[in-house]
C-alpha positions as CSV (number, residue, x, y, z in Angstrom):
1,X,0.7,21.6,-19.5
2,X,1.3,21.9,-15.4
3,X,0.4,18.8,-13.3
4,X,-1.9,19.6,-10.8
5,X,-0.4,18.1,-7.5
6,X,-2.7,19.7,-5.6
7,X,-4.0,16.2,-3.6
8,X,-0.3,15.3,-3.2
9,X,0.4,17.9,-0.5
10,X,1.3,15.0,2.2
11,X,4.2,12.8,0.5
12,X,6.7,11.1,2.1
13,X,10.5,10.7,-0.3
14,X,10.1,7.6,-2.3
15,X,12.9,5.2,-3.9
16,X,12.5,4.3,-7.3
17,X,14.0,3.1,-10.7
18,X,13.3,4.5,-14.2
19,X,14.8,2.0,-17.2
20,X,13.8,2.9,-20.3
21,X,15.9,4.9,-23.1
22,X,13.3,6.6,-25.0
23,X,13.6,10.6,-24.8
24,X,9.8,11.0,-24.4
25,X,9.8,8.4,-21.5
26,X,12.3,10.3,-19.6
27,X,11.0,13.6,-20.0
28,X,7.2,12.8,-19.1
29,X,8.4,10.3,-16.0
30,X,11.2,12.6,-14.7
31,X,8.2,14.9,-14.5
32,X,5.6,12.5,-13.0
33,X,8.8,11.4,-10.3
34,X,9.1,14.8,-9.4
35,X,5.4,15.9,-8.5
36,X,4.9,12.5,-6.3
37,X,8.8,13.2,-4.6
38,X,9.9,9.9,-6.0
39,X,13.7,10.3,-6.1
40,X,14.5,7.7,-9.2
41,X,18.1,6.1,-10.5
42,X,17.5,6.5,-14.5
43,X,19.0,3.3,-15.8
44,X,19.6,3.3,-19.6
45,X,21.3,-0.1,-19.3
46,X,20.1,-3.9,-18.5
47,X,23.2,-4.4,-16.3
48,X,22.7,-0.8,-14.2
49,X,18.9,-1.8,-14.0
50,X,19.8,-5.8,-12.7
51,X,22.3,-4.4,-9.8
52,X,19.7,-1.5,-8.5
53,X,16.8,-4.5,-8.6
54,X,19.0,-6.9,-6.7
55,X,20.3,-4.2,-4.1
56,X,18.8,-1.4,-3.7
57,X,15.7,-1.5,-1.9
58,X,13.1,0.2,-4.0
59,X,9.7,1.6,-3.5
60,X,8.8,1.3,-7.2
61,X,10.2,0.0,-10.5
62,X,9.5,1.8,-13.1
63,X,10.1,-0.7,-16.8
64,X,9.8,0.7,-20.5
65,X,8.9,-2.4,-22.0
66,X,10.9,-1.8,-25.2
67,X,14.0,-1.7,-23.8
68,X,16.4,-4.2,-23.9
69,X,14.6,-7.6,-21.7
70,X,12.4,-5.4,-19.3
71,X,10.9,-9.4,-18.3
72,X,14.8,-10.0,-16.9
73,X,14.6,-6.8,-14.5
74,X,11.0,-7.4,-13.3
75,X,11.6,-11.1,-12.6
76,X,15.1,-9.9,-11.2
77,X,13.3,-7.5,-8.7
78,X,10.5,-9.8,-7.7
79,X,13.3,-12.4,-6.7
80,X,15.4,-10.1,-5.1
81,X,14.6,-9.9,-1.2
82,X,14.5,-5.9,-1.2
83,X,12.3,-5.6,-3.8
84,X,10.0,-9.0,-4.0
85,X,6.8,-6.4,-2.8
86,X,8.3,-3.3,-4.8
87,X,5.5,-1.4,-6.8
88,X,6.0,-2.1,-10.2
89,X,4.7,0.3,-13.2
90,X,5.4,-1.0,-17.0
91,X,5.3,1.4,-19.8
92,X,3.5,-0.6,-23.0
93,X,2.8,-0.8,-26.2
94,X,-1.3,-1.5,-26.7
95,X,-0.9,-5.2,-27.0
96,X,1.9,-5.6,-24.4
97,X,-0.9,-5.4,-20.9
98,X,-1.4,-9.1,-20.8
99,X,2.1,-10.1,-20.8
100,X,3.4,-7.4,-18.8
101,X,0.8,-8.1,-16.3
102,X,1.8,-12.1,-16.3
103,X,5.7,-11.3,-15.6
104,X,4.6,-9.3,-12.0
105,X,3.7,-5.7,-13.1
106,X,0.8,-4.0,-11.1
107,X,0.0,-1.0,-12.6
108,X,0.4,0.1,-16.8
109,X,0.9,3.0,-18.7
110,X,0.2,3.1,-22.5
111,X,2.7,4.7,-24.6
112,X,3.3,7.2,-26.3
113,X,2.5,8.5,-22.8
114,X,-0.1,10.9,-22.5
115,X,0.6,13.2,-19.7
116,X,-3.4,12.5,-18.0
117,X,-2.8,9.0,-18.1
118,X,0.3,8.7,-16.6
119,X,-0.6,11.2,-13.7
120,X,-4.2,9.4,-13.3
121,X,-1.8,5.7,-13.3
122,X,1.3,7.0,-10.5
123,X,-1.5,8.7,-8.1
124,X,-2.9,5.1,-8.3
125,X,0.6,3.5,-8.1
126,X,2.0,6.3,-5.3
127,X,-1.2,4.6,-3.1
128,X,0.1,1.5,-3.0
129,X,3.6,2.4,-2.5
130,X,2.7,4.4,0.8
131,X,0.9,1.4,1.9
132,X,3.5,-1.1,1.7
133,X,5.9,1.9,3.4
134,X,3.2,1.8,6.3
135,X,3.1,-1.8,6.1
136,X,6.8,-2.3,6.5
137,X,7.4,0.4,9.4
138,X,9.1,-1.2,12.2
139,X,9.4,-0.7,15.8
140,X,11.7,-1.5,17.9
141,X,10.9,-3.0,21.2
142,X,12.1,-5.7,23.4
143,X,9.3,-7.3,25.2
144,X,8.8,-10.8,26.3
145,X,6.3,-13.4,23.9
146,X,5.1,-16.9,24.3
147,X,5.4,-19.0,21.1
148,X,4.0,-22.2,20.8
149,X,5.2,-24.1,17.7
150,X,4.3,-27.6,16.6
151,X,6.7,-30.7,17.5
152,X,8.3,-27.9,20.2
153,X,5.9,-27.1,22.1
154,X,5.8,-23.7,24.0
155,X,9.0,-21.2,23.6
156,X,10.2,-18.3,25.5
157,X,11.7,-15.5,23.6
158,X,11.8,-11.9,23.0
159,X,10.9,-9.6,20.0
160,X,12.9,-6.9,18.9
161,X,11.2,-5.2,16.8
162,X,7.4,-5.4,15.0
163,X,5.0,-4.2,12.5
164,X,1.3,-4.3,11.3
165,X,2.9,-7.2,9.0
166,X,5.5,-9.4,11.3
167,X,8.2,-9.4,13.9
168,X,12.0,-10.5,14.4
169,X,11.8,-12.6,17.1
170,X,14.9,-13.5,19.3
171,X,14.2,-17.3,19.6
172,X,15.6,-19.9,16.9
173,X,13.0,-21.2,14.4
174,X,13.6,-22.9,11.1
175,X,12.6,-21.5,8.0
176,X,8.6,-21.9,7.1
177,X,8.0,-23.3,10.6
178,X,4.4,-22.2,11.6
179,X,4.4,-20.3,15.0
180,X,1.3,-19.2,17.1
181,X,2.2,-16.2,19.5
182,X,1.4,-14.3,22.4
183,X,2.6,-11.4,23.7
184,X,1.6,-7.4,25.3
185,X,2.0,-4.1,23.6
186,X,4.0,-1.8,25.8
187,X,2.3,0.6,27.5
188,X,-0.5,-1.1,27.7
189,X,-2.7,-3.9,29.0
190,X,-3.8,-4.8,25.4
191,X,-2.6,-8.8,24.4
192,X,-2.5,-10.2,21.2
193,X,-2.4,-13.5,19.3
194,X,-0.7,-13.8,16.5
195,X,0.2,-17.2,14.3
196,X,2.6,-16.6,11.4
197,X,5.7,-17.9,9.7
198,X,9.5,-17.6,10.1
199,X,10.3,-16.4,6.7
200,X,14.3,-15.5,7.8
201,X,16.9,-16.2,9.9
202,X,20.0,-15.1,11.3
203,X,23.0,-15.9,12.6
204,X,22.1,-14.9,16.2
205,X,19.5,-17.5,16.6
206,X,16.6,-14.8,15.4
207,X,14.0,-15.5,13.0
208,X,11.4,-13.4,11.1
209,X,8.3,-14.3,11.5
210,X,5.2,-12.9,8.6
211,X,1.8,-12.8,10.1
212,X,-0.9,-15.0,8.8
213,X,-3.6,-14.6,11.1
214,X,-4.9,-12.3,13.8
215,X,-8.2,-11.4,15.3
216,X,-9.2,-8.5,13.9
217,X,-10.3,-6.8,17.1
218,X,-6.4,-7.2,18.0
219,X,-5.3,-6.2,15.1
220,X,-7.1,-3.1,15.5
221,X,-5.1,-2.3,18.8
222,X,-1.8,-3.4,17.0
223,X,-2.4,-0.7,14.4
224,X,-3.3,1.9,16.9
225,X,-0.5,1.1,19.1
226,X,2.3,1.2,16.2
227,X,0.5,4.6,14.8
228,X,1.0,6.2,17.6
229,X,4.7,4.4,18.8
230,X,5.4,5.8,15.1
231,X,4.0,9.2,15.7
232,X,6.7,9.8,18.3
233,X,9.7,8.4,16.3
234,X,8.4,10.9,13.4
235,X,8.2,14.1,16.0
236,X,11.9,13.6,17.4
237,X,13.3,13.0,14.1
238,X,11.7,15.1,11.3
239,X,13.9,17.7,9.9
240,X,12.8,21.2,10.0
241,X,10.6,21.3,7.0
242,X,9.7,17.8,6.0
243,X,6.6,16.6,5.5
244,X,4.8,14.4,7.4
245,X,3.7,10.5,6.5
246,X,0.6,10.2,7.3
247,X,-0.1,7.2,9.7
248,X,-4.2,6.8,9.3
249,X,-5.7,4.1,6.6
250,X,-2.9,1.1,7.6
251,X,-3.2,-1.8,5.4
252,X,-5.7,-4.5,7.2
253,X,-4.6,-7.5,5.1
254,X,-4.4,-10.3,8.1
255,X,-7.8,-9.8,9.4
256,X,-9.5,-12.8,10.6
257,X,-9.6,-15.4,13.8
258,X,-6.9,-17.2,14.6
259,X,-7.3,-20.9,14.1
């Protein structure tokens, strides 16, 4: 029976991991990784699967849950910093949904697969994969900011690159210090406030810092601003007959005033 593909016409090259062992699994998901360009490292083995969770950064993981621990190399890629956001399908048993859903799976399939089903569930997981690709888009810049943090008072620094979801910023923070922030998009006149967190450091005295909160008008212009900044990256680097990413529908998950 074909797969229609027909609303897949737009697709960006995903990353993924397939561990499973049974023959039926591989046939119907090599199938399903092809028709949504997800290019997949088939692991039959627990140790293969650990070092791709831990390393490799992944767009989706992709678990038969009756192969040896499939718990171990979901907890493994939810730990790992790559992969702690990675889309993460489990293949199940009826029975299995609670559990697998408990140990940090977002989206099931039933086996024995059925071919529907498992096109209806990686259209649905494919979504959410492209959004956290959106959301994770970065930009480099270098552009002054303003950072007030608590106990420090107000900071100069610079960031060096941003997204709808956070910055690096080139001023030395310590890990889950709370930061409010002020800065100008390029190219325009639009400012925005920001507070967020320094989740990571680096040896250079750089931190990055998550968004938590920002005004939604604002966030509006950051979005539109980064579409288009994107836009341009994609024109001067696409290869002669790749497909676009789309850049509309970003992910509005830090709506709201800032405190």
């Amino acid at each position: 029976m074909p797969i229609d593909s027909g609303q897949m016409k737009e697709h960006v090259r995903l990353d993924g991991l397939l561990f499973s062992k049974d023959p039926q699994v591989l046939r119907v998901m090599s199938q399903m990784l092809d028709t949504f360009a997800i290019k997949a490292e088939v692991c039959t083995e627990i140790g293969s699967a650990l070092e791709a969770v831990t390393h490799r950064r992944l767009d989706t993981v992709i678990v038969d849950w009756n192969t040896n621990d499939p718990t171990r190399v979901v907890r493994t890629a939810r730990k790992s910093s790559p992969n702690s956001n990675s889309t993460v399908v489990a293949m199940v048993d009826v029975g299995a949904e609670t559990h697998a859903l408990l140990v940090g799976a977002n989206f099931m399939i039933h086996k024995p697969v059925d071919l529907d089903h498992a096109r209806r569930c990686m259209r649905a997981a494919y979504g959410t994969m492209i959004q956290q690709r959106r959301r994770a888009a970065r930009v480099s810049v270098d552009i002054p900011v303003i950072a007030r943090v608590s106990e420090l008072g107000t900071l100069e620094g610079r960031i060096s690159d941003i997204s709808v979801g956070g910055l690096a910023l080139q001023c030395p923070l310590e890990i889950d210090r709370e930061v409010s922030l002020l800065f100008s998009l390029p190219g325009t006149n639009n400012v925005v406030h920001a507070t967020g967190k320094a989740v990571n450091g680096n040896a250079a005295g750089g931190a990055g810092i998550r968004f938590s909160f920002i005004p939604e008008e604002e966030l509006g212009l950051l979005e539109d601003w980064l579409a288009k900044e994107l836009a341009k990256l994609e024109s001067a680097e696409m290869p002669v007959g790749e497909t676009r990413l789309p850049l509309g529908d970003q992910d509005p998950t830090v709506r709201g005033p800032l405190p």
